[in-house]
C-alpha positions in Angstrom: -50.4 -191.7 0.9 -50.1 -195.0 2.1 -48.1 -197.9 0.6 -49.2 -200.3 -1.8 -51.2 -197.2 -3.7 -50.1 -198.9 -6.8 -50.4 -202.6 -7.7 -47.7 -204.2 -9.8 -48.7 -203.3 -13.6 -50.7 -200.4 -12.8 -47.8 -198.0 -13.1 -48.1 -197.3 -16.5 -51.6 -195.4 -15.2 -49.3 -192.9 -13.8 -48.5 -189.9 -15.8 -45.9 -186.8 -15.0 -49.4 -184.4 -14.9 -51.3 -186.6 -12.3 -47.9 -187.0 -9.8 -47.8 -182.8 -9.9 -51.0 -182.8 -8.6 -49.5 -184.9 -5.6 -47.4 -183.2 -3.0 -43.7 -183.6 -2.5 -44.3 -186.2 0.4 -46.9 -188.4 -1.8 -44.5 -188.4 -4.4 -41.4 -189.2 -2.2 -43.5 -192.1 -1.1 -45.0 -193.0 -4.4 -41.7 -193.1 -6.0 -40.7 -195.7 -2.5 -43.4 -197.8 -3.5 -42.3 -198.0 -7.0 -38.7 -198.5 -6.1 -39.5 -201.4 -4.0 -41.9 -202.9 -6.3 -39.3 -202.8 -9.0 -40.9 -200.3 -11.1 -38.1 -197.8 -12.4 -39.8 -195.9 -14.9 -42.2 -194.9 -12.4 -39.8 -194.2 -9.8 -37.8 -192.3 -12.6 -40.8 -189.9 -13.4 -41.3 -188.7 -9.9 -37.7 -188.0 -9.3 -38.3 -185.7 -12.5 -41.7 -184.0 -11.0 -39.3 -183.4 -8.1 -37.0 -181.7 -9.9 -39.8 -179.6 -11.8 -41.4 -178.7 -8.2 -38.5 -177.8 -6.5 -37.2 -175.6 -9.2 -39.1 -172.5 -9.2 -38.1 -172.0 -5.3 -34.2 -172.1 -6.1 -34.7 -169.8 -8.6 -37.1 -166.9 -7.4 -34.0 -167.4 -4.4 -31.7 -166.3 -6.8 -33.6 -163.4 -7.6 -34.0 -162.2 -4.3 -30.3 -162.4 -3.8 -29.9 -159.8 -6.5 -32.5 -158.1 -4.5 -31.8 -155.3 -1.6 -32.4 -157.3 1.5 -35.4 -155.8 2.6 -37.3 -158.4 4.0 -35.8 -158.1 7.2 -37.1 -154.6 7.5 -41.0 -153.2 8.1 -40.6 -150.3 5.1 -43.2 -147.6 5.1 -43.9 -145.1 2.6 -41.5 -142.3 2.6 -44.2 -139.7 3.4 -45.3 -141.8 5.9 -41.9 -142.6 7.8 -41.4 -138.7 7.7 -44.8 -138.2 9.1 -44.2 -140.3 12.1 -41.0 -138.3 12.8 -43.0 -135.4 13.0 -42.2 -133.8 9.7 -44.7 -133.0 6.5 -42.8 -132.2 3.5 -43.4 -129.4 1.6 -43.3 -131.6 -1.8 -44.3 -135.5 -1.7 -42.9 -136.1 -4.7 -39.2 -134.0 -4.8 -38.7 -133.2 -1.1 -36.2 -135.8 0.7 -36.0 -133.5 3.8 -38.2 -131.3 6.1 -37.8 -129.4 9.7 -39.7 -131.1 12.4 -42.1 -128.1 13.4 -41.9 -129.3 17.5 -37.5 -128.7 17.7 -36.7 -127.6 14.2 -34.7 -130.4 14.0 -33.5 -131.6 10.2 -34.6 -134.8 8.8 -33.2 -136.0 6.2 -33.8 -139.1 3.6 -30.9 -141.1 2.6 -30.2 -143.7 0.2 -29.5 -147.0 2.1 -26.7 -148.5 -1.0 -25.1 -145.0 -1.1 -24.1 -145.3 2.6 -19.8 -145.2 2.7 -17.4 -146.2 5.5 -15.1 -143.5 5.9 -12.6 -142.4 8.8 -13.6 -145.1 11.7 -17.5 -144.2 10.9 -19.7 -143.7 7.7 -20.7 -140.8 5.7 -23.2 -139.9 2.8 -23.1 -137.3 0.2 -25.9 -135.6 1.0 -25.3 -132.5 -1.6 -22.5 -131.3 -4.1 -22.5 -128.3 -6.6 -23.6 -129.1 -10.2 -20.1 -129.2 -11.6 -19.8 -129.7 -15.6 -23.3 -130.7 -15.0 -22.4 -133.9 -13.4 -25.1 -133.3 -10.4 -28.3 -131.6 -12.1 -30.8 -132.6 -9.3 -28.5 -130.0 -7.0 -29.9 -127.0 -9.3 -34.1 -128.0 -9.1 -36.2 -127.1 -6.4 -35.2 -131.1 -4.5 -32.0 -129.9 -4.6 -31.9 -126.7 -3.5 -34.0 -127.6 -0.5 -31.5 -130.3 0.9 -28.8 -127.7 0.2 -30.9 -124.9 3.1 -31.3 -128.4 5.0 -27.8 -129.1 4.8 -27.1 -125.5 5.7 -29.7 -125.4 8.7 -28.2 -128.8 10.1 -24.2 -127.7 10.5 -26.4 -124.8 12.4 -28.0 -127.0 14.9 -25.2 -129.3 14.8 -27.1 -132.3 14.5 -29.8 -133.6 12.1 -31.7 -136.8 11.8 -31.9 -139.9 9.0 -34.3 -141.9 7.2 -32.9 -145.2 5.1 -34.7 -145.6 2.2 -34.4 -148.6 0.2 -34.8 -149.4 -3.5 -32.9 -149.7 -7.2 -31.3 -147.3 -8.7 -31.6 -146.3 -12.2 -28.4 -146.3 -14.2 -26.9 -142.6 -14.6 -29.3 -141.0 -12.4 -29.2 -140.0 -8.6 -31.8 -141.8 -6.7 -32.9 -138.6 -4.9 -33.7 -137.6 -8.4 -35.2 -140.5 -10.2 -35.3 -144.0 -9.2 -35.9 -147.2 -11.0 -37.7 -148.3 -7.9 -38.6 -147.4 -4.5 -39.4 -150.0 -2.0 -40.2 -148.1 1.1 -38.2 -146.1 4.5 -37.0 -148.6 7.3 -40.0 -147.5 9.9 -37.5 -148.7 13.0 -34.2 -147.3 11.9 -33.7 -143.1 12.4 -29.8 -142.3 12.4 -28.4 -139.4 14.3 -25.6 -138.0 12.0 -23.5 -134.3 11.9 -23.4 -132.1 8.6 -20.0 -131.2 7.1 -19.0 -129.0 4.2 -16.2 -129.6 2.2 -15.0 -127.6 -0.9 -18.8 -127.1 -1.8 -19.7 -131.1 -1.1 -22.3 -131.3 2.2 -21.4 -134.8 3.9 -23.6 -137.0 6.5 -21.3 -138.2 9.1 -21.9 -140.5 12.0 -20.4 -143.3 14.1 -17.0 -142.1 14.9 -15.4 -143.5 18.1 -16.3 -140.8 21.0 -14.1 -137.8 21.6 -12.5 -138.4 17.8 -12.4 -135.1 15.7 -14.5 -134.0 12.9 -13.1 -133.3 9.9 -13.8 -129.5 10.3 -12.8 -129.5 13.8 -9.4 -131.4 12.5 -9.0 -128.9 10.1 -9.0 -125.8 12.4 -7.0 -127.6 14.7 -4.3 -127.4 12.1 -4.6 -123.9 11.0 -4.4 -122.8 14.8 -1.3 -124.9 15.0 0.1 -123.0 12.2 -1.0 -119.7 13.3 0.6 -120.6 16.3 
């Protein structure tokens, strides 16, 4: 827009619907125009279109700050990310694990937010007993499935991960039900160990090297004893 669009006692032409129509650099130069030709009303209103405009960005920000950052990641469908590990799940819709026919490796699903730090490394709950019915999804067929893949891991000694990335719905595990699910990071695949403890199966991975598993800690301590 060049200067001089307006002539003095013209501005009154100028309504808050026709500036919208203008882009924020038009208007920052409209409103110049008007500020130099002494006009303030007109220099008033686009300073208020400005506002209006600028508005909806700051808050659809906001919401994606309440947001998981996923942005940052390529997320596939959960099938999907499994299928390009090699594995085909024996239920689309409840399994959150399979064995990689090739190895017989273990892959697993796991809930990105449910992630812990834990002992120089992190850790996930990956399966505990249904106690005073706190953990129903344990006892249905999804459940019982990670428990043999839990069980089939601490065999192997090794198993693999998939983050998956979404909201949870109040009260509910998200291998169970989830308000949302936005996808599997396609890039990430973690390499993690399988422990049980009293009748709770636990992810672990990213302990310094040559540090102690929690089981191996454990029998150190009994031999010690024996000893």
């Amino acid at each position: 827009m060049k200067q001089g669009v307006f002539k003095r006692g013209r501005a009154e032409d100028w309504t808050s619907e026709r500036i919208a129509e203008l882009s924020a650099q038009d208007i920052k130069q409209l409103r110049a125009n008007a500020e130099r030709l002494n006009e303030p009303d007109l220099a008033a209103l686009c300073s208020g279109v400005l506002k209006a405009k600028a508005r909806p960005r700051a808050q659809a920000g906001s919401r994606q700050n309440l947001e998981p950052r996923t942005r940052a990641r390529k997320l596939i469908a959960r099938t999907k990310a499994f299928e390009a590990r090699g594995v085909w799940l024996q239920d689309a819709r409840t399994s959150w694990g399979g064995v990689r026919k090739s190895d017989g490796a273990i892959v697993m699903a796991l809930w990105a937010e449910a992630i812990e730090s834990a002992e120089g490394g992190c850790r996930y709950l990956l399966w505990a007993t249904n106690r005073a019915g706190a953990r129903p999804w344990s006892d249905t067929p999804g459940g019982r499935e990670r428990l043999e893949h839990c069980k089939r891991a601490i065999e192997l000694g090794r198993a693999e991960g998939l983050l998956v990335y979404g909201r949870k719905l109040e009260g509910r595990l998200p291998e169970d039900r989830a308000a949302a699910i936005h996808g599997a990071d396609a890039e990430t695949v973690l390499q993690f160990e399988v422990e049980e403890r009293d009748q709770e199966y636990w992810a672990v991975w990213g302990r310094k090297p040559g540090e102690p598993t929690a089981v191996e800690a454990a029998e150190s301590k009994v031999a010690a004893v024996d000893a």
